[in-house]
PDB file of N, CA, C and O in Angstrom, chain B, residues numbered from 101:
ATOM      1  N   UNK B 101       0.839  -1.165   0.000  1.00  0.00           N
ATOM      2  CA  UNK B 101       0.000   0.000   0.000  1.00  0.00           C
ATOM      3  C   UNK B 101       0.893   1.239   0.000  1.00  0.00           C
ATOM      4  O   UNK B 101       1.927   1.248   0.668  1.00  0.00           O
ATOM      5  N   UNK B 102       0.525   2.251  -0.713  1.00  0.00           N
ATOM      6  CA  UNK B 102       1.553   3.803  -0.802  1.00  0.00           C
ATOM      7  C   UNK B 102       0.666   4.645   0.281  1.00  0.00           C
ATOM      8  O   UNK B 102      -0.511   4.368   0.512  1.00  0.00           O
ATOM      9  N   UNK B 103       1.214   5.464   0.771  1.00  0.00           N
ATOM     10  CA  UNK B 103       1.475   6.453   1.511  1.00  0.00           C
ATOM     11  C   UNK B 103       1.293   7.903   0.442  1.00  0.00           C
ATOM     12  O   UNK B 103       1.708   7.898  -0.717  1.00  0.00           O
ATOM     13  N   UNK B 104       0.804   8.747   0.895  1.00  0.00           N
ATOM     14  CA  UNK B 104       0.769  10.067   0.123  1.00  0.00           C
ATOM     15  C   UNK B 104       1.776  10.613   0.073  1.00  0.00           C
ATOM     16  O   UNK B 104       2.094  11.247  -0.933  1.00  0.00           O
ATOM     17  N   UNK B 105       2.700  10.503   1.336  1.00  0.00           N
ATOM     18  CA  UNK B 105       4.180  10.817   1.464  1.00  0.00           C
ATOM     19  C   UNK B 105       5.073   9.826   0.206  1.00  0.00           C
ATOM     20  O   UNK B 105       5.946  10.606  -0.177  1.00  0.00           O
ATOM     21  N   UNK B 106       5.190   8.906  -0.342  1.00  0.00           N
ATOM     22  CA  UNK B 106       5.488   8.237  -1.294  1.00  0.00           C
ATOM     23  C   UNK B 106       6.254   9.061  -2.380  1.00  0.00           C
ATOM     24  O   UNK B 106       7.413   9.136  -2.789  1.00  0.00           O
ATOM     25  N   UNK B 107       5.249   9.545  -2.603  1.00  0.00           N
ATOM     26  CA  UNK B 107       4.938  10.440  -4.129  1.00  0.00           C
ATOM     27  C   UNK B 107       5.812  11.569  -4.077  1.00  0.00           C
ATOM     28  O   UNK B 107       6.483  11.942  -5.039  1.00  0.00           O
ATOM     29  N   UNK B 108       5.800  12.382  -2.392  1.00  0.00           N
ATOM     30  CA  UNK B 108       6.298  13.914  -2.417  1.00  0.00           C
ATOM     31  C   UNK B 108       7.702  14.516  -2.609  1.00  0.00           C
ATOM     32  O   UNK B 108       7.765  15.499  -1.870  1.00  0.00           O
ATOM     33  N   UNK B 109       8.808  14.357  -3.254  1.00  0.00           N
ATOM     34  CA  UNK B 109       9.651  13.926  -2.739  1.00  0.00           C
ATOM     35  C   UNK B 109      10.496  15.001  -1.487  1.00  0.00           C
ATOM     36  O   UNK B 109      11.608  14.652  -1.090  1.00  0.00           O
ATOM     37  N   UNK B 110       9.692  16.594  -0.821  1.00  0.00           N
ATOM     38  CA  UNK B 110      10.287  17.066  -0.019  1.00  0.00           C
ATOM     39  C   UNK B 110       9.846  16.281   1.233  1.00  0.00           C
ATOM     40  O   UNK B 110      10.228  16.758   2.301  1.00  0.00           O
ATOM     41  N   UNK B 111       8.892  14.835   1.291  1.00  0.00           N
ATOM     42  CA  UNK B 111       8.847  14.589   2.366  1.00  0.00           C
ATOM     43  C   UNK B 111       9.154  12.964   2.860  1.00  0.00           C
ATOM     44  O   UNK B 111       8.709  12.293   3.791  1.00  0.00           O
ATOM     45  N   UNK B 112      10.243  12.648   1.651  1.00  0.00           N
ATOM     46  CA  UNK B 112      10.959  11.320   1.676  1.00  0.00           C
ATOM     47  C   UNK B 112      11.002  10.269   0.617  1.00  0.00           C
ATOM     48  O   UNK B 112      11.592   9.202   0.443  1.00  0.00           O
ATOM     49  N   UNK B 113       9.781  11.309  -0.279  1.00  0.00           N
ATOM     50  CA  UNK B 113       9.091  10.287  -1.257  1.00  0.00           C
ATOM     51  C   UNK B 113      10.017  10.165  -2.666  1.00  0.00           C
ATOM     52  O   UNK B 113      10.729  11.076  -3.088  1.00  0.00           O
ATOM     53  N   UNK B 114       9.866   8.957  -3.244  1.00  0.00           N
ATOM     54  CA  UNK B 114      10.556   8.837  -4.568  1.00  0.00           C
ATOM     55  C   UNK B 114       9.125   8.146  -5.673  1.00  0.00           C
ATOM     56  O   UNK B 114       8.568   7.050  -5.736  1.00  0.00           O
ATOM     57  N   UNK B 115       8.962   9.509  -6.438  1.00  0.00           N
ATOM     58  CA  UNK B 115       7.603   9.305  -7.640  1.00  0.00           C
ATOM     59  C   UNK B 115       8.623   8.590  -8.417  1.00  0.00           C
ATOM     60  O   UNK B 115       7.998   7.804  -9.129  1.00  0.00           O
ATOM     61  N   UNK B 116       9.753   8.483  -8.614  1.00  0.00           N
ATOM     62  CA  UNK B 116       9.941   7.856  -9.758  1.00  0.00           C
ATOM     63  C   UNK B 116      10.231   6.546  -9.591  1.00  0.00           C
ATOM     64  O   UNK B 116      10.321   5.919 -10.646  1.00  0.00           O
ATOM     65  N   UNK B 117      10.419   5.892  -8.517  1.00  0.00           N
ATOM     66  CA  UNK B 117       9.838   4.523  -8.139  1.00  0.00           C
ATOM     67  C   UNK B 117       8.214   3.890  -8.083  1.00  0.00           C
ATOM     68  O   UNK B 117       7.806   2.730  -8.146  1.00  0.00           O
ATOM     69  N   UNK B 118       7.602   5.014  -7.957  1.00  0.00           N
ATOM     70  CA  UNK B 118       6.329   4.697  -8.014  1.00  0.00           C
ATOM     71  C   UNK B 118       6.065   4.355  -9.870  1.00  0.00           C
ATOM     72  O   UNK B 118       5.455   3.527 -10.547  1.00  0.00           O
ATOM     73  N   UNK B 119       6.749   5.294 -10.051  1.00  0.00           N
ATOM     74  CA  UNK B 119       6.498   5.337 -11.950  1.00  0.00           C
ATOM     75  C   UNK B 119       6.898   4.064 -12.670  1.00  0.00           C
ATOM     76  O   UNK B 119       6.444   3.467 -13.646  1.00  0.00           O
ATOM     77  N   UNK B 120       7.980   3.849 -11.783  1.00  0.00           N
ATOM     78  CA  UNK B 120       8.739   2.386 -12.978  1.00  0.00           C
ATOM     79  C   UNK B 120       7.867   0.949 -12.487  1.00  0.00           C
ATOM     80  O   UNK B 120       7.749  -0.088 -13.139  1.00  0.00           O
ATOM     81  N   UNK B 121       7.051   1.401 -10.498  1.00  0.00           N
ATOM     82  CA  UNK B 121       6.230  -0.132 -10.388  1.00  0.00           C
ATOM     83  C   UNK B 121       5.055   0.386 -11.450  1.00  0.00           C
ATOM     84  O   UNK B 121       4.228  -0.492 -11.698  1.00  0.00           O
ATOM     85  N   UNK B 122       4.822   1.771 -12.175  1.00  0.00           N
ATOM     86  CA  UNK B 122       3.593   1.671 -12.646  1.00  0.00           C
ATOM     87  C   UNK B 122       4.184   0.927 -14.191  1.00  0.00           C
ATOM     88  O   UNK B 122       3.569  -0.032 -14.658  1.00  0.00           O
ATOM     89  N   UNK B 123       5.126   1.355 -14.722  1.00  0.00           N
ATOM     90  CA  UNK B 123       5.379   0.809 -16.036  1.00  0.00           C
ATOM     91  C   UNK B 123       5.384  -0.826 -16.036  1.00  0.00           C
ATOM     92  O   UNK B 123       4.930  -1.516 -16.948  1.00  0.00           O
ATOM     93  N   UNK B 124       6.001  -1.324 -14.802  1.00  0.00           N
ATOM     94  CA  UNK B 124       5.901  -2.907 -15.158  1.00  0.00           C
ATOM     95  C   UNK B 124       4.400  -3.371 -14.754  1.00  0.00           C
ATOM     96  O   UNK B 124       3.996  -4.497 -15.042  1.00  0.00           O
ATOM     97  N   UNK B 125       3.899  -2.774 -14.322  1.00  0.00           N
ATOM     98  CA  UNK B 125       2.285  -3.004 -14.085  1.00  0.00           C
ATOM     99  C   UNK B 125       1.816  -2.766 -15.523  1.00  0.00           C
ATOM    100  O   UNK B 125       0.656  -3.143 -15.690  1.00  0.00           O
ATOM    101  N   UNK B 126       2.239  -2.388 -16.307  1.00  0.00           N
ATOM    102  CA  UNK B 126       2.018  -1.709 -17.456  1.00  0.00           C
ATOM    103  C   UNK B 126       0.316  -0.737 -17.217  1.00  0.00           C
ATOM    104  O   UNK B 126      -0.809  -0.831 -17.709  1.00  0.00           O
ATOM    105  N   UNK B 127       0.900   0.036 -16.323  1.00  0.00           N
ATOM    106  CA  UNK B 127      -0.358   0.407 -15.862  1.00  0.00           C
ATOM    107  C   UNK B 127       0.046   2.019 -16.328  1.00  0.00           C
ATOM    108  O   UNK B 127       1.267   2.094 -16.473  1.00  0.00           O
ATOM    109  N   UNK B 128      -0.586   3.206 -16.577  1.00  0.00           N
ATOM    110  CA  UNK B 128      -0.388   4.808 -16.639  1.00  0.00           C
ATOM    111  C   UNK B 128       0.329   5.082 -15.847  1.00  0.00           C
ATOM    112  O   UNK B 128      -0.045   5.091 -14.675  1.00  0.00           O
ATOM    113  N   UNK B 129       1.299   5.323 -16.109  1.00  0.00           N
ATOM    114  CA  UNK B 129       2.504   6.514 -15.318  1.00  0.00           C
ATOM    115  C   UNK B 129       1.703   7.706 -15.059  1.00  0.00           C
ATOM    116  O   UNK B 129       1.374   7.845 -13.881  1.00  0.00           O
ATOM    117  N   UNK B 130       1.309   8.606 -15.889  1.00  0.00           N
ATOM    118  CA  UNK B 130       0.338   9.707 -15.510  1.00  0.00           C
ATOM    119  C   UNK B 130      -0.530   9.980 -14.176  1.00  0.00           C
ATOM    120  O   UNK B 130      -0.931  11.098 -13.855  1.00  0.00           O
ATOM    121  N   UNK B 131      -0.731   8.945 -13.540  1.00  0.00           N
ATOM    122  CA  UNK B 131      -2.019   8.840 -12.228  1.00  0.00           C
ATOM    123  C   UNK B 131      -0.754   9.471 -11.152  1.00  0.00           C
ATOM    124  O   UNK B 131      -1.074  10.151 -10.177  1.00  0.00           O
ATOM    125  N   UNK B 132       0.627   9.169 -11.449  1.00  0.00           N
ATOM    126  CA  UNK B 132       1.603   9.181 -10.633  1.00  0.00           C
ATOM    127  C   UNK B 132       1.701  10.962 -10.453  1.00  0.00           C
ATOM    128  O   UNK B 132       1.577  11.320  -9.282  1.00  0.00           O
ATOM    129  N   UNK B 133       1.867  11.880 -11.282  1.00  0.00           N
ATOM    130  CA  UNK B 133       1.555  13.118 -11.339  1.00  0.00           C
ATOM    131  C   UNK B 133       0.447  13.540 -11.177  1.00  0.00           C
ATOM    132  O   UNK B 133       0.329  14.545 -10.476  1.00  0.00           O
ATOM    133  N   UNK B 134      -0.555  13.021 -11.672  1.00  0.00           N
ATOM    134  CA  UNK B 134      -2.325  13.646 -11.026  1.00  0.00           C
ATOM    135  C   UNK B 134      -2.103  13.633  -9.008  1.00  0.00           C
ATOM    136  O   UNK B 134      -2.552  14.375  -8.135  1.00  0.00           O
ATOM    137  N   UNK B 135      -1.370  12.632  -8.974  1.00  0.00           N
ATOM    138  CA  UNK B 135      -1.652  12.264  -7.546  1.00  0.00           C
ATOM    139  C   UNK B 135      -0.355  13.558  -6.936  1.00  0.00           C
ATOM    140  O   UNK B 135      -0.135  13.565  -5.725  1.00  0.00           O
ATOM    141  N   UNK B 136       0.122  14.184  -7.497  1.00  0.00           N
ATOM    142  CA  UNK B 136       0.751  15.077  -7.070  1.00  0.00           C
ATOM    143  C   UNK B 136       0.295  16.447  -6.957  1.00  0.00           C
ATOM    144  O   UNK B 136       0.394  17.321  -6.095  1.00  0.00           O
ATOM    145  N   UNK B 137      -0.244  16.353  -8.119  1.00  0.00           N
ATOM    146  CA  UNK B 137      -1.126  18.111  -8.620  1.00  0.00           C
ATOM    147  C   UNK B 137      -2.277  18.378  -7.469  1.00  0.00           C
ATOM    148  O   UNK B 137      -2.590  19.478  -7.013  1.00  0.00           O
ATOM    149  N   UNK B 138      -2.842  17.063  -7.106  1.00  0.00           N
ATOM    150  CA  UNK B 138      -3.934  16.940  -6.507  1.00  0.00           C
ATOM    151  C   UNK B 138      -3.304  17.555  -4.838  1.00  0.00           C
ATOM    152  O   UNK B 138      -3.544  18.622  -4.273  1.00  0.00           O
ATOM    153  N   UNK B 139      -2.524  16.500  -4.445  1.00  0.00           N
ATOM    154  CA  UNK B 139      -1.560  16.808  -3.011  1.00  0.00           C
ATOM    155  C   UNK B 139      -1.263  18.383  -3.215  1.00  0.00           C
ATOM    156  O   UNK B 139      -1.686  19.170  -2.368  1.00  0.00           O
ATOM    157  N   UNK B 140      -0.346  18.969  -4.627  1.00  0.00           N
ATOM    158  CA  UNK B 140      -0.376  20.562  -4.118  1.00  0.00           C
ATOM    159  C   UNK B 140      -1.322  21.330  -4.090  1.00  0.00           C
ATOM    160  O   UNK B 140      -1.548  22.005  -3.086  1.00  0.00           O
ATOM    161  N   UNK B 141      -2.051  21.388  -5.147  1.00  0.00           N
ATOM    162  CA  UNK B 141      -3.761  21.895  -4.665  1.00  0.00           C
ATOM    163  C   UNK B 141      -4.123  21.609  -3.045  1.00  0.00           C
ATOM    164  O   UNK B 141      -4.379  22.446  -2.179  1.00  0.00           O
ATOM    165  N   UNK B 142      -4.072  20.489  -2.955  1.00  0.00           N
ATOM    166  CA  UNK B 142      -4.686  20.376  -1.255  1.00  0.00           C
ATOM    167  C   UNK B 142      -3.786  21.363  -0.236  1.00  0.00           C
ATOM    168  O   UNK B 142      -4.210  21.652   0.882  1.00  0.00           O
ATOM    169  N   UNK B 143      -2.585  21.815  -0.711  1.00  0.00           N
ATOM    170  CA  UNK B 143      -2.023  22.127   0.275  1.00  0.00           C
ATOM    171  C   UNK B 143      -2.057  23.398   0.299  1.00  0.00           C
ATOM    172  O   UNK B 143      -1.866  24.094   1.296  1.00  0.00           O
ATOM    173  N   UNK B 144      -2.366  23.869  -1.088  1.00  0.00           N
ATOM    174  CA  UNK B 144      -2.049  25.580  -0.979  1.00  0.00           C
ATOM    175  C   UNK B 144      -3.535  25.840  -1.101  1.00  0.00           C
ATOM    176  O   UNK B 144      -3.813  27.014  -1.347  1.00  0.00           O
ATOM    177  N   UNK B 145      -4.603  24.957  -0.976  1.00  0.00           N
ATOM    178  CA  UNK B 145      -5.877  25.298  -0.604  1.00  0.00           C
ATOM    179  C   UNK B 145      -5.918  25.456   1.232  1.00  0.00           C
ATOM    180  O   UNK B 145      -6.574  26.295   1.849  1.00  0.00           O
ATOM    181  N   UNK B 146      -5.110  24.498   1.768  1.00  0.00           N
ATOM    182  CA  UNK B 146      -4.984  24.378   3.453  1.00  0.00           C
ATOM    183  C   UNK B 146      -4.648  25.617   3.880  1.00  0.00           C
ATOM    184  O   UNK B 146      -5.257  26.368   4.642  1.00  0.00           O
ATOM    185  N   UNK B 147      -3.148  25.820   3.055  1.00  0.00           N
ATOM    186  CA  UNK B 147      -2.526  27.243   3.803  1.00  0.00           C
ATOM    187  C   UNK B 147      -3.302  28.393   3.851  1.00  0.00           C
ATOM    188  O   UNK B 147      -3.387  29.174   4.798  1.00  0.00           O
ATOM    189  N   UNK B 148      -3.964  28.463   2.589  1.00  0.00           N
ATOM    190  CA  UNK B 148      -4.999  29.771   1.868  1.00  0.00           C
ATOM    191  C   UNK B 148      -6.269  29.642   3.189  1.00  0.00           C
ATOM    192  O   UNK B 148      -6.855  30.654   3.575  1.00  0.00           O
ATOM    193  N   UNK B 149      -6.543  28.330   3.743  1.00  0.00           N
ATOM    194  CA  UNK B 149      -7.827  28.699   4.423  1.00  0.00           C
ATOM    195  C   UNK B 149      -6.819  29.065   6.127  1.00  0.00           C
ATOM    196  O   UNK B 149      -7.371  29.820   6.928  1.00  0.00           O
ATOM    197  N   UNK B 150      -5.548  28.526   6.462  1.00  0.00           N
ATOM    198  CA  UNK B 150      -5.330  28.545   7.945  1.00  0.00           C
ATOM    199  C   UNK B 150      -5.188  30.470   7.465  1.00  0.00           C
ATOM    200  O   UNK B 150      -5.452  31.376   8.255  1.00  0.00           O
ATOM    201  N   UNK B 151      -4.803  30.635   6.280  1.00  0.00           N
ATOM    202  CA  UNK B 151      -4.223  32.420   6.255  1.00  0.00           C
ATOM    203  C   UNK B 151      -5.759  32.882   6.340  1.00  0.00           C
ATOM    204  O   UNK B 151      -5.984  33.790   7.141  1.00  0.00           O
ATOM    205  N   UNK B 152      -6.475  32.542   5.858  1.00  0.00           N
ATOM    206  CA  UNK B 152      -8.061  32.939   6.145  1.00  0.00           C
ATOM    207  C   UNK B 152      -8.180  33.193   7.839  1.00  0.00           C
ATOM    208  O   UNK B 152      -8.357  34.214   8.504  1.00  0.00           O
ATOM    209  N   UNK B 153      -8.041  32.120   8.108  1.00  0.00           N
ATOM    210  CA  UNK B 153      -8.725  31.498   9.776  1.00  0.00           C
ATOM    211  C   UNK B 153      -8.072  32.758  10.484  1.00  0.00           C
ATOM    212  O   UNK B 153      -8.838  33.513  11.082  1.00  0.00           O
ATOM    213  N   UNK B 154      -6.690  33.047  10.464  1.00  0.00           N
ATOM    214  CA  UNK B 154      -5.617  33.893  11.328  1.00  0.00           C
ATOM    215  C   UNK B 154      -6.063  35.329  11.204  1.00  0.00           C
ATOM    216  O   UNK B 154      -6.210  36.007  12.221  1.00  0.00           O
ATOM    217  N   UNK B 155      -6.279  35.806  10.041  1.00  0.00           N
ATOM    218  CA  UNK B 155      -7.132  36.790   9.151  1.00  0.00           C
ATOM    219  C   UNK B 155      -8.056  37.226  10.216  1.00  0.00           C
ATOM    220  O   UNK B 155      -7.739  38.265  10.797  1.00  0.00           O
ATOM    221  N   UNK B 156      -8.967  36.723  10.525  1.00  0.00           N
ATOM    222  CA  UNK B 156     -10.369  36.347  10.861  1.00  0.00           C
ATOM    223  C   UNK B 156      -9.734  36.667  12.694  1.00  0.00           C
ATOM    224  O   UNK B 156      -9.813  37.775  13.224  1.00  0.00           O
ATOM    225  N   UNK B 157      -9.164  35.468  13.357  1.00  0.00           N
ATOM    226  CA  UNK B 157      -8.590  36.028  14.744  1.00  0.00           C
ATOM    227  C   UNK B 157      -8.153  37.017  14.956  1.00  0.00           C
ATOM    228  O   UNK B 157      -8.572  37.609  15.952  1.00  0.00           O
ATOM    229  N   UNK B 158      -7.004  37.711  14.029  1.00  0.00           N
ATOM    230  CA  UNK B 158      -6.234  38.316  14.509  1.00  0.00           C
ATOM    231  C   UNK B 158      -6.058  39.667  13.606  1.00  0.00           C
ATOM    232  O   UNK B 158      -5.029  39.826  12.948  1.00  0.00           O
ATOM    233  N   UNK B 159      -7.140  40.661  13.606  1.00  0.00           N
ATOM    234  CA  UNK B 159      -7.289  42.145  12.674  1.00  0.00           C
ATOM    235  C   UNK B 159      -5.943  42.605  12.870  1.00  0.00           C
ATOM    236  O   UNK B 159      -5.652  43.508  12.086  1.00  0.00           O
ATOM    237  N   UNK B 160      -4.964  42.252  13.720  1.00  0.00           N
ATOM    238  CA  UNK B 160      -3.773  43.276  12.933  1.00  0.00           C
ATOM    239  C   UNK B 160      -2.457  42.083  12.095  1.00  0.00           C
ATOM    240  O   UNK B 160      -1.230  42.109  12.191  1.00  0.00           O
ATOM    241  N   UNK B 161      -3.330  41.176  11.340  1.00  0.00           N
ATOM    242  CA  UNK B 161      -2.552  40.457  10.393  1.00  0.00           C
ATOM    243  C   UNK B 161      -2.782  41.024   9.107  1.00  0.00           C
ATOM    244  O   UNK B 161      -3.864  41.522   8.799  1.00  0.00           O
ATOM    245  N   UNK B 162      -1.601  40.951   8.193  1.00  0.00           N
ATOM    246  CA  UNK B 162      -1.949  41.365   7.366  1.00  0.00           C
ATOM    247  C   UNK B 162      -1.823  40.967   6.000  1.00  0.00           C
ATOM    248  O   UNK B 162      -1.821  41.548   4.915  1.00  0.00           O
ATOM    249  N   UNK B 163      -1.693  39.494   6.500  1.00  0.00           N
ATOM    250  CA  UNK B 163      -1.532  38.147   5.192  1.00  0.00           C
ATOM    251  C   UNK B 163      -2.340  38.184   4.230  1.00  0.00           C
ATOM    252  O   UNK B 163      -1.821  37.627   3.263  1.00  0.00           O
ATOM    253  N   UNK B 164      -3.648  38.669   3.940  1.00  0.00           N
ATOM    254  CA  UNK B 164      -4.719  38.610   2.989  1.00  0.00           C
ATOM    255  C   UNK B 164      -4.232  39.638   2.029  1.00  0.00           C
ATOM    256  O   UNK B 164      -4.890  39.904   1.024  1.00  0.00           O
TER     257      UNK B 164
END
């Protein structure tokens, strides 16, 4: 089973091992990058809402 960390590689991960079990699977290499685009979207959607949240606590921030 993979790990989301797998894929990332600032957080240990090697995609291009994931890529070569996808080639002898003869399965799409491609899902291997969707599954990345997807992870940075999630993340700079996270940061965008904690910079929201702080926003919202704290009127003399001025991150927005």
């Amino acid at each position: 089973m993979l790990d989301i960390f797998d894929f990332i590689v600032a957080q240990g991960g090697n995609p291009e091992k994931i890529k070569e079990s996808q080639r002898r699977r003869f399965a799409p290499e491609e899902v291997v990058d969707e599954v990345i685009a997807l992870y940075q979207d999630h993340r700079a959607s996270e940061d965008s809402q904690v910079a929201d949240e702080k926003s919202i606590t704290d009127p003399n921030c001025s991150s927005v």
